[in-house]
C-alpha positions as CSV (number, residue, x, y, z in Angstrom):
1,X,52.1,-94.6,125.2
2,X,50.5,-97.9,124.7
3,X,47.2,-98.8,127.1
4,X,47.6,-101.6,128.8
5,X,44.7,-103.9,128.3
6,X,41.8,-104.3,131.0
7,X,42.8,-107.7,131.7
8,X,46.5,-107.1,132.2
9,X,47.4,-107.0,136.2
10,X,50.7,-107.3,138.1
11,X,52.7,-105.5,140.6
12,X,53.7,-102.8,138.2
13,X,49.6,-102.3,136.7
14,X,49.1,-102.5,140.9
15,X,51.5,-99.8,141.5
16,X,50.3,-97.3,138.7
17,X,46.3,-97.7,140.1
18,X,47.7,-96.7,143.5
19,X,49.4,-94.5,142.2
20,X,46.2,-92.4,140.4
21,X,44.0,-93.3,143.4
22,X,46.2,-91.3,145.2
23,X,46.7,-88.0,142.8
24,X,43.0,-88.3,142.4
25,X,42.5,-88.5,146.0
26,X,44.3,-85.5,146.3
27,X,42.3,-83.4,143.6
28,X,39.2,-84.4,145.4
29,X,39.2,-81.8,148.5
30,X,39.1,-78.3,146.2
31,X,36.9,-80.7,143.8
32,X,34.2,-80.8,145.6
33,X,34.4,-77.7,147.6
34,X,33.5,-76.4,144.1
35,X,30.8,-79.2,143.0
36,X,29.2,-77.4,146.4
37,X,29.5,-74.2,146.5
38,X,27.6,-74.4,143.3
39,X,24.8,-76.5,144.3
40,X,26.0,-79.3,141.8
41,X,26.4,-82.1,144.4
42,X,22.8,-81.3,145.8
43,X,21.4,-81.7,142.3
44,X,23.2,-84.7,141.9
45,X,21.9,-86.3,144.5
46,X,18.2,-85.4,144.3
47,X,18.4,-86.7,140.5
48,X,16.1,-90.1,139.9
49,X,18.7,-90.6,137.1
50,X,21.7,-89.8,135.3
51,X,22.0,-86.3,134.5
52,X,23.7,-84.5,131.6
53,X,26.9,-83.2,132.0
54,X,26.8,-80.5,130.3
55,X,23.5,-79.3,131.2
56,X,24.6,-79.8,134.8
57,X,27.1,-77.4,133.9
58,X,25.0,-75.0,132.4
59,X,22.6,-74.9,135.4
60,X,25.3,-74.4,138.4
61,X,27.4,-72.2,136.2
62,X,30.5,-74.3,135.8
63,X,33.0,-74.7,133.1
64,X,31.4,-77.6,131.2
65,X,35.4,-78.9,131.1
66,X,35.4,-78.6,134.7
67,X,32.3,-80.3,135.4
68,X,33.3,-83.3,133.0
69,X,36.7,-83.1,134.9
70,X,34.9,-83.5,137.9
71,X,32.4,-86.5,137.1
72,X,35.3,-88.5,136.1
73,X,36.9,-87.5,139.7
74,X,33.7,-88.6,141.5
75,X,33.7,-91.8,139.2
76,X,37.6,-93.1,140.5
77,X,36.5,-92.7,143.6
78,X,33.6,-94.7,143.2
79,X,31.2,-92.3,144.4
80,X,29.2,-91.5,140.9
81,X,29.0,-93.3,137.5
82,X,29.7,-91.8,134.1
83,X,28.3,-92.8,130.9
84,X,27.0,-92.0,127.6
85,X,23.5,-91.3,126.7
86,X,21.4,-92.5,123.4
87,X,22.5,-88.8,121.8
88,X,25.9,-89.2,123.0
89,X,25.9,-86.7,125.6
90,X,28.3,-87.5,129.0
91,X,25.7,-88.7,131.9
92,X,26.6,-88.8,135.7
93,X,25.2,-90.2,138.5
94,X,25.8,-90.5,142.1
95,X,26.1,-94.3,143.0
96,X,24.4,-95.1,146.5
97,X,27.5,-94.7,148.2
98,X,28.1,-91.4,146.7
99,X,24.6,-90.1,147.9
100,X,25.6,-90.8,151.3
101,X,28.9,-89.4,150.9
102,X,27.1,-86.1,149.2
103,X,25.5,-85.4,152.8
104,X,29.0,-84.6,154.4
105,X,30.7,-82.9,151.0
106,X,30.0,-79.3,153.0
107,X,32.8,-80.4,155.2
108,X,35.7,-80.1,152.6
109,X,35.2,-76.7,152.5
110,X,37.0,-76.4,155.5
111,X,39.8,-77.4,154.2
């Protein structure tokens, strides 16, 4: 499979980011019924910056796969950004509209 350069866009390009908005969209509901049963999302949002994947993991007690699974989730959406720290761990962060999203992420679990 060949990636298809950031600056590339068309209908077809169009059609395959709908396209993963949509799976993603659909992934998000069990998602984040997990991120808060384990207290992840709260931590998330009381952090004053990006916090380590990994140790975010470690301290909720999910699968560190998982919880990198689920940053990237968060970050399609828009609602958290992902990057790499100095050491090359995977950060996330909430981004503002993800905080304010976070106060209602008790209601998926409904669902």
């Amino acid at each position: 499979m060949q990636a298809v350069p950031l600056q590339h866009d068309g209908p077809a390009l169009a059609a395959w980011r709908r396209t993963c908005a949509h799976v993603s969209g659909g992934a998000m509901g069990s998602t984040v019924a997990v991120l808060e049963r384990h207290g992840a999302l709260e931590r998330l949002a009381r952090a004053a910056r990006p916090l380590d994947v990994a140790a975010l993991a470690r301290d909720t007690d999910l699968q560190p796969a998982y919880a990198h699974l689920a940053a990237l989730l968060l970050a399609t959406q828009g609602l958290a950004t992902t990057a790499r720290s100095p050491h090359g761990a995977a950060t996330v962060a909430l981004t503002d509209e993800g905080r304010a999203w976070a106060r209602h992420a008790a209601a998926y679990d409904r669902f």
